[in-house]
Biotite code that builds the C-alpha atoms (Angstrom):
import biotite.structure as struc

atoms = struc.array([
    struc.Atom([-0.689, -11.138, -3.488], chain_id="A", res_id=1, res_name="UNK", atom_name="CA", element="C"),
    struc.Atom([-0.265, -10.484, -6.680], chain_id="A", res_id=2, res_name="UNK", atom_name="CA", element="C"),
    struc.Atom([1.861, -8.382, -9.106], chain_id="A", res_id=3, res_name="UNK", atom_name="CA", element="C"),
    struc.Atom([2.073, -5.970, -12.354], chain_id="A", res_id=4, res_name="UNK", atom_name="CA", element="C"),
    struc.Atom([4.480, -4.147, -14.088], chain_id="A", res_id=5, res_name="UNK", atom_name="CA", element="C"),
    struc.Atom([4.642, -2.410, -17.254], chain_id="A", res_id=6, res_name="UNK", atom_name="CA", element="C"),
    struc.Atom([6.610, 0.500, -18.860], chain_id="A", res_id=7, res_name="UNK", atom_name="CA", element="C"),
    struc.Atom([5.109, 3.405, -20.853], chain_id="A", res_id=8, res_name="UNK", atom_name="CA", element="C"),
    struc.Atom([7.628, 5.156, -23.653], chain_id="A", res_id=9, res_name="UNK", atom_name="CA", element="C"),
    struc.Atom([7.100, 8.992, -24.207], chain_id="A", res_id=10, res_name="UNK", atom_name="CA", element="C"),
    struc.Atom([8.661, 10.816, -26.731], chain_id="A", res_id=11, res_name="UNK", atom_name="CA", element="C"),
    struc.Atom([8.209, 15.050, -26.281], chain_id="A", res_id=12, res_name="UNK", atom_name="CA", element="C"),
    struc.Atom([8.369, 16.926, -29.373], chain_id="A", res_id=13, res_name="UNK", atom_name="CA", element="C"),
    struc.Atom([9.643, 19.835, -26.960], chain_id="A", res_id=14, res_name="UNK", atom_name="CA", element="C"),
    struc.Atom([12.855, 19.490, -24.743], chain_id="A", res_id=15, res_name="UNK", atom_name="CA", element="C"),
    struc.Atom([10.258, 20.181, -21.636], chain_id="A", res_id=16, res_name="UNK", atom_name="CA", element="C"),
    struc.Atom([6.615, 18.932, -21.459], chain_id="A", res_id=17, res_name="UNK", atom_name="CA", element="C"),
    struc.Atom([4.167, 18.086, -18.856], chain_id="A", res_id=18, res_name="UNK", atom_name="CA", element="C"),
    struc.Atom([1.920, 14.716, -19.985], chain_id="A", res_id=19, res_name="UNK", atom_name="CA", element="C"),
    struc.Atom([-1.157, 13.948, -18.100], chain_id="A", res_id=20, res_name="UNK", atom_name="CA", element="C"),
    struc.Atom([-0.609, 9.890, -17.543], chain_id="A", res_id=21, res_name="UNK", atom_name="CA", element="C"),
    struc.Atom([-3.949, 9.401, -14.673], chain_id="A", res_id=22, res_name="UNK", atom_name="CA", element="C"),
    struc.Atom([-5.597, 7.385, -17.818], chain_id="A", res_id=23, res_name="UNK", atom_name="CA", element="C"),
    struc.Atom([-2.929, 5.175, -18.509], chain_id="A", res_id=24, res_name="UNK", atom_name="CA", element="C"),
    struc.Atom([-2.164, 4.610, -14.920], chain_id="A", res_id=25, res_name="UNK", atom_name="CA", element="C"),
    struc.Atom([-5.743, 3.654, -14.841], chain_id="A", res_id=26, res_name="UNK", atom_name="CA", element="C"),
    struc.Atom([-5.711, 1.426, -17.968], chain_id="A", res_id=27, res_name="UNK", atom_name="CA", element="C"),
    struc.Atom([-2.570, -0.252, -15.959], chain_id="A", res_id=28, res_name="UNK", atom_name="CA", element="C"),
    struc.Atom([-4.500, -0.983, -13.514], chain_id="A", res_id=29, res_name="UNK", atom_name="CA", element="C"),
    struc.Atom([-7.461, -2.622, -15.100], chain_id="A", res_id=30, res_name="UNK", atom_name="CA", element="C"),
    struc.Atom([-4.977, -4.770, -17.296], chain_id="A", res_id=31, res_name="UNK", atom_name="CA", element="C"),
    struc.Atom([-3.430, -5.627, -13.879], chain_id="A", res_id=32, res_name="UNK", atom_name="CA", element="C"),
    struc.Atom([-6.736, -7.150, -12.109], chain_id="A", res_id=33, res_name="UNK", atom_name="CA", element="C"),
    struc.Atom([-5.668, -5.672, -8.769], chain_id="A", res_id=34, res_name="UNK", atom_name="CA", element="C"),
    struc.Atom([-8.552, -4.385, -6.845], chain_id="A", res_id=35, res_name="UNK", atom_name="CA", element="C"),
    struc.Atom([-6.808, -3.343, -3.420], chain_id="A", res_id=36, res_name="UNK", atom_name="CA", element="C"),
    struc.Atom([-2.934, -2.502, -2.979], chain_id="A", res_id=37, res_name="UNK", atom_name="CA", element="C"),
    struc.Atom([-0.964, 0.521, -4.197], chain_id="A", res_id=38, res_name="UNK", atom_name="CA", element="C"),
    struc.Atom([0.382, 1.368, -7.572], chain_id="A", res_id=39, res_name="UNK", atom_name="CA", element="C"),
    struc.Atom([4.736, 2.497, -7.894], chain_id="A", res_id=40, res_name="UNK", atom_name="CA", element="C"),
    struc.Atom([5.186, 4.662, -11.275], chain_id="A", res_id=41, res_name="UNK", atom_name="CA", element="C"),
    struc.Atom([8.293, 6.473, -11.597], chain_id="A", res_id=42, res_name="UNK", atom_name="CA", element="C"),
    struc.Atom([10.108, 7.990, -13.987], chain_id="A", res_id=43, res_name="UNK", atom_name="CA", element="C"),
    struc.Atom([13.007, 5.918, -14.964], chain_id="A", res_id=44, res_name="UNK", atom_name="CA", element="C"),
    struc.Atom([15.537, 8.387, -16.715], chain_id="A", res_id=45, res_name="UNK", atom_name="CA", element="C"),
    struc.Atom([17.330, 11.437, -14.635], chain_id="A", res_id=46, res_name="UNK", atom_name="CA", element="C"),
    struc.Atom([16.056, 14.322, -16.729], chain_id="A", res_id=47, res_name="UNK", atom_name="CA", element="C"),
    struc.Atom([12.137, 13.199, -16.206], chain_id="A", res_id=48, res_name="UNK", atom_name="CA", element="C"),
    struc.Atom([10.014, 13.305, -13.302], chain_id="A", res_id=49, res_name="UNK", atom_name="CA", element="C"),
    struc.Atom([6.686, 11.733, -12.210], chain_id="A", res_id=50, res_name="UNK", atom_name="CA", element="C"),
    struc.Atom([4.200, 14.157, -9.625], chain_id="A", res_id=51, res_name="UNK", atom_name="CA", element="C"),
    struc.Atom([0.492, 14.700, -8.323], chain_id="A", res_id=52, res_name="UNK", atom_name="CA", element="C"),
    struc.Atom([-1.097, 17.701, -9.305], chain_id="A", res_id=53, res_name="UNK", atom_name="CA", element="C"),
    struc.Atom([-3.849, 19.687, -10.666], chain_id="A", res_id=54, res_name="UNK", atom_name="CA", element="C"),
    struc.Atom([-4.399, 20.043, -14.440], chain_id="A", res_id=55, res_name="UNK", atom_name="CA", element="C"),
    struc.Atom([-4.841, 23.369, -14.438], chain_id="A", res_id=56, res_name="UNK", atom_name="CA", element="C"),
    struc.Atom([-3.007, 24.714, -17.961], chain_id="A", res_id=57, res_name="UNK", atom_name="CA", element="C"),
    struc.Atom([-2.358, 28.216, -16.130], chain_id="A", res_id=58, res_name="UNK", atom_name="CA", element="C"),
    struc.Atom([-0.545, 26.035, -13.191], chain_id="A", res_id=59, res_name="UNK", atom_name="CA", element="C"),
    struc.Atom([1.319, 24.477, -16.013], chain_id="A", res_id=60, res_name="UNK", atom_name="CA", element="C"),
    struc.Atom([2.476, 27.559, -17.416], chain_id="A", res_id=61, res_name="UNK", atom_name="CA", element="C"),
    struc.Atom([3.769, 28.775, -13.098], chain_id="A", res_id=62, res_name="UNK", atom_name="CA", element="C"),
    struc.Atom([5.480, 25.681, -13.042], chain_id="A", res_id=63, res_name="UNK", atom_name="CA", element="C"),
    struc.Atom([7.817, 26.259, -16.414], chain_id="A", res_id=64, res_name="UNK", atom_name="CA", element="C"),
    struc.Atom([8.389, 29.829, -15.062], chain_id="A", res_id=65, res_name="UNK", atom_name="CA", element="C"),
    struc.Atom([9.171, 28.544, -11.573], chain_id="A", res_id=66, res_name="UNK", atom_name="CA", element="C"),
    struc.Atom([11.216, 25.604, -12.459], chain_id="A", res_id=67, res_name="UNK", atom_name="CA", element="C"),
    struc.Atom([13.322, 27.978, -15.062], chain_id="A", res_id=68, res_name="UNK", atom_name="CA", element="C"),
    struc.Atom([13.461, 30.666, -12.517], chain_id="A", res_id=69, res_name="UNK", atom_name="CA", element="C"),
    struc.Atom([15.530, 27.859, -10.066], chain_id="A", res_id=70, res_name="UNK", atom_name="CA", element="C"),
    struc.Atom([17.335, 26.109, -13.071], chain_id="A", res_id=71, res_name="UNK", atom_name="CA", element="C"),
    struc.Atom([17.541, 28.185, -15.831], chain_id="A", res_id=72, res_name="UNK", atom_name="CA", element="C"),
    struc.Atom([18.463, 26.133, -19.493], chain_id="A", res_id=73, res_name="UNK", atom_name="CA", element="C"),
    struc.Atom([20.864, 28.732, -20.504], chain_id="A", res_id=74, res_name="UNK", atom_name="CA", element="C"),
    struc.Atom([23.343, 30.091, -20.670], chain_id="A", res_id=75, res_name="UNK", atom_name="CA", element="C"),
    struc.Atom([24.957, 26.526, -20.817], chain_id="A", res_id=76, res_name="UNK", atom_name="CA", element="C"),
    struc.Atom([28.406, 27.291, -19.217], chain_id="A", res_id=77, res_name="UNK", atom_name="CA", element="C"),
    struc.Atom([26.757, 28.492, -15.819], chain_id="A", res_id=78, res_name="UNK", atom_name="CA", element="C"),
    struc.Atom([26.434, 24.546, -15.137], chain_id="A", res_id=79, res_name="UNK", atom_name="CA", element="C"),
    struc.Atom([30.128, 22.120, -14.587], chain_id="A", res_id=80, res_name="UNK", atom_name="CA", element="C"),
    struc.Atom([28.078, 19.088, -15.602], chain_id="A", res_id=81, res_name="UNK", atom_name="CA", element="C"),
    struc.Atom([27.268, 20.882, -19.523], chain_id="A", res_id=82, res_name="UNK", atom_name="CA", element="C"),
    struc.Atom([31.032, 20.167, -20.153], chain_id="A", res_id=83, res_name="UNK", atom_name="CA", element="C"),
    struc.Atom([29.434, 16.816, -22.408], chain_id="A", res_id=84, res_name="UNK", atom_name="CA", element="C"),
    struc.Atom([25.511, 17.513, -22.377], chain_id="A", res_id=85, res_name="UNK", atom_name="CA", element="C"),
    struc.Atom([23.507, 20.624, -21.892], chain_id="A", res_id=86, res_name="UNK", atom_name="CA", element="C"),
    struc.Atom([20.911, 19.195, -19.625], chain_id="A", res_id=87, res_name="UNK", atom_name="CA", element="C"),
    struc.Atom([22.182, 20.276, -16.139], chain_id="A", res_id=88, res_name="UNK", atom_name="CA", element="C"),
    struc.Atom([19.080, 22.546, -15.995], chain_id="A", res_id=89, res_name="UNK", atom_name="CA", element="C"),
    struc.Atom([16.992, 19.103, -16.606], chain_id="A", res_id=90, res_name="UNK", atom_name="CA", element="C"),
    struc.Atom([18.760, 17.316, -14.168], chain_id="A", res_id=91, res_name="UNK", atom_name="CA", element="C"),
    struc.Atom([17.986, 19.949, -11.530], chain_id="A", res_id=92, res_name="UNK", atom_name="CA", element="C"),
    struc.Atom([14.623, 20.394, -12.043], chain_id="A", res_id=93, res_name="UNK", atom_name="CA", element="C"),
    struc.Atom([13.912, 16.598, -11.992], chain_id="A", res_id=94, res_name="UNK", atom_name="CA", element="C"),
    struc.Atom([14.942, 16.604, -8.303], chain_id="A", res_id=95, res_name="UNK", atom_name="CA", element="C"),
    struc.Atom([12.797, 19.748, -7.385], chain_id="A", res_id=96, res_name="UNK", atom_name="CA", element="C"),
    struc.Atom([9.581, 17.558, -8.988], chain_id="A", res_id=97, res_name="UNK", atom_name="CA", element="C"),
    struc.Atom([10.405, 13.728, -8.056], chain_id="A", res_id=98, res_name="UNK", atom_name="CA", element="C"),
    struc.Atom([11.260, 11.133, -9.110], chain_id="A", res_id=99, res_name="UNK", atom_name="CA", element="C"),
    struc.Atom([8.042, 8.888, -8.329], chain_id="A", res_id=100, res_name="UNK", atom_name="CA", element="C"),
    struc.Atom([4.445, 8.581, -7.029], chain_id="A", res_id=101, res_name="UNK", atom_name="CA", element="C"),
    struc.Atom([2.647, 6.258, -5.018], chain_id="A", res_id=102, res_name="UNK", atom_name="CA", element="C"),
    struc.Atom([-1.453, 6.284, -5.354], chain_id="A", res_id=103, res_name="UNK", atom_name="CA", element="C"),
    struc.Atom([-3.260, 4.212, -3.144], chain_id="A", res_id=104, res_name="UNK", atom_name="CA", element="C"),
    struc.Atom([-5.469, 1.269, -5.322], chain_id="A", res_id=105, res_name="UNK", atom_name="CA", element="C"),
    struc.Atom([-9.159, 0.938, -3.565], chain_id="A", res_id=106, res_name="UNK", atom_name="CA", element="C"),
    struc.Atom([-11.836, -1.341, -5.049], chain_id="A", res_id=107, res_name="UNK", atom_name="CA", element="C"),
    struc.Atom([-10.037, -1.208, -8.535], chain_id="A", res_id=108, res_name="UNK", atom_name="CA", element="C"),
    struc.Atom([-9.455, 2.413, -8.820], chain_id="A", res_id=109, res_name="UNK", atom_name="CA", element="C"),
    struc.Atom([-6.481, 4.663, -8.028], chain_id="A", res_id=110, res_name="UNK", atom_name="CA", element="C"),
    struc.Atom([-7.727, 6.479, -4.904], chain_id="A", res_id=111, res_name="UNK", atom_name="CA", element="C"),
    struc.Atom([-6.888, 10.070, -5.917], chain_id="A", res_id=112, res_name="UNK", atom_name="CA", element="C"),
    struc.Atom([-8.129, 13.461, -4.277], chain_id="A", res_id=113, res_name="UNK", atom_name="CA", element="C"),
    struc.Atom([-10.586, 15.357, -6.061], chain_id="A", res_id=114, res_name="UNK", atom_name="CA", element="C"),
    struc.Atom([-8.433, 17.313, -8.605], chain_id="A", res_id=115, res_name="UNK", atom_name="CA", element="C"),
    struc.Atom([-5.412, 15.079, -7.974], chain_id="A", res_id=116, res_name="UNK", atom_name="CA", element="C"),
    struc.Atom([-4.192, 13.924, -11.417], chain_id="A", res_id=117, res_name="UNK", atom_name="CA", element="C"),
    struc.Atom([-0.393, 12.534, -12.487], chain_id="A", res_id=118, res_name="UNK", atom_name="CA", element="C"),
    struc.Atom([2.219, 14.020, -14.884], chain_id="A", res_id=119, res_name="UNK", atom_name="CA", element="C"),
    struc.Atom([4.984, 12.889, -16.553], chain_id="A", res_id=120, res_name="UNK", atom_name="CA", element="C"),
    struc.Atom([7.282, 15.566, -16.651], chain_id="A", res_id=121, res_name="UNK", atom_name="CA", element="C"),
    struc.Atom([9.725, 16.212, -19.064], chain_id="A", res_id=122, res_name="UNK", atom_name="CA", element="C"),
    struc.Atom([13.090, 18.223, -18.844], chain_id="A", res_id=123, res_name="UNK", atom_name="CA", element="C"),
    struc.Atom([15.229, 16.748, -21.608], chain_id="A", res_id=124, res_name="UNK", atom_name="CA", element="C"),
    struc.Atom([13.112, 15.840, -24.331], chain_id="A", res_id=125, res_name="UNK", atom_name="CA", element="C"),
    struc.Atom([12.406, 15.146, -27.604], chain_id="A", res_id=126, res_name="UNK", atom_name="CA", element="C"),
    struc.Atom([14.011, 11.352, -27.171], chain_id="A", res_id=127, res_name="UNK", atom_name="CA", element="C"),
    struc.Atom([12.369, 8.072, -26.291], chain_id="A", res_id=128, res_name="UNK", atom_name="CA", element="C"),
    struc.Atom([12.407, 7.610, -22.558], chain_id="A", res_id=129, res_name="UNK", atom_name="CA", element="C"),
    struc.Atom([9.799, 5.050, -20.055], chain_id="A", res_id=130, res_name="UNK", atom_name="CA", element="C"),
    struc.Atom([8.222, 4.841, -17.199], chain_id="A", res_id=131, res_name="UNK", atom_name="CA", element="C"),
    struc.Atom([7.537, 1.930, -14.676], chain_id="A", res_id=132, res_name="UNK", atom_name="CA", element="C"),
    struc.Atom([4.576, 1.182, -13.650], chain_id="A", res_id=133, res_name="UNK", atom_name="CA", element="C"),
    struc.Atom([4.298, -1.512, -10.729], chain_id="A", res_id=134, res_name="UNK", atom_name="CA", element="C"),
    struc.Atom([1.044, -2.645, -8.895], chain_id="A", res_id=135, res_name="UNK", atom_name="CA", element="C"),
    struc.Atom([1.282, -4.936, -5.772], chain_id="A", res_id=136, res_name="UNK", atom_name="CA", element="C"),
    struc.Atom([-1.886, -6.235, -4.171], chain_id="A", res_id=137, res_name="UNK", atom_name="CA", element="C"),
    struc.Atom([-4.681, -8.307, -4.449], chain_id="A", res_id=138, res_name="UNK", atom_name="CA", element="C"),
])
């Protein structure tokens, strides 16, 4: 058995951003040598969020209304945790969206569906914040 891990750093130039992160899951895992086993990445601050889904930039768009529509930014005061930061929005939508995935690794290659793809997703940007990547098998 054998292990990986690595972090990846993103820093949005917007406080919310959705980051397409299949290739460097895949570049993880060719770095990693593991041809069977399953691949961990999660998002490892409480404003961020790691899914599965299609990139699709009109789905993108449904999923800021949505997730704004359930948590909306402002006004501020609405939220009791905005008495030091004004991220309780961020906070919230991180739950709705997850905090990790877990993608099956078949003969060296994550074993995705056909338009299944994995975001980073951003709530509380514009600050440097990782993601763990780890990769158990053999």
């Amino acid at each position: 058995m054998k292990t990986y891990r690595k972090e990846l750093w993103f820093e949005t130039r917007q406080r919310r951003e959705l980051i397409n992160i299949s290739s460097n899951l895949a570049e993880c895992l060719r770095e990693s040598g593991i041809r069977e086993g399953l691949l961990l990445c999660n998002a490892m601050h409480i404003t961020a969020s790691v899914f599965i889904n299609d990139d699709e930039s009109g789905l993108h768009r449904d999923f800021e209304t949505w997730l704004e529509g359930l948590a909306p930014e402002k006004p501020y005061s609405r939220y009791q945790h905005n008495g030091y930061e004004d991220n309780a929005d961020a906070h919230l939508k991180r739950t709705i969206m997850g905090r990790e995935v877990v993608v099956a690794v078949s003969e060296g290659k994550l074993d995705l569906g056909p338009w299944e793809q994995v975001f980073y997703g951003e709530f509380d940007g514009m600050r440097k914040k990782r993601v763990l990547v780890k990769i158990v098998g053999i």
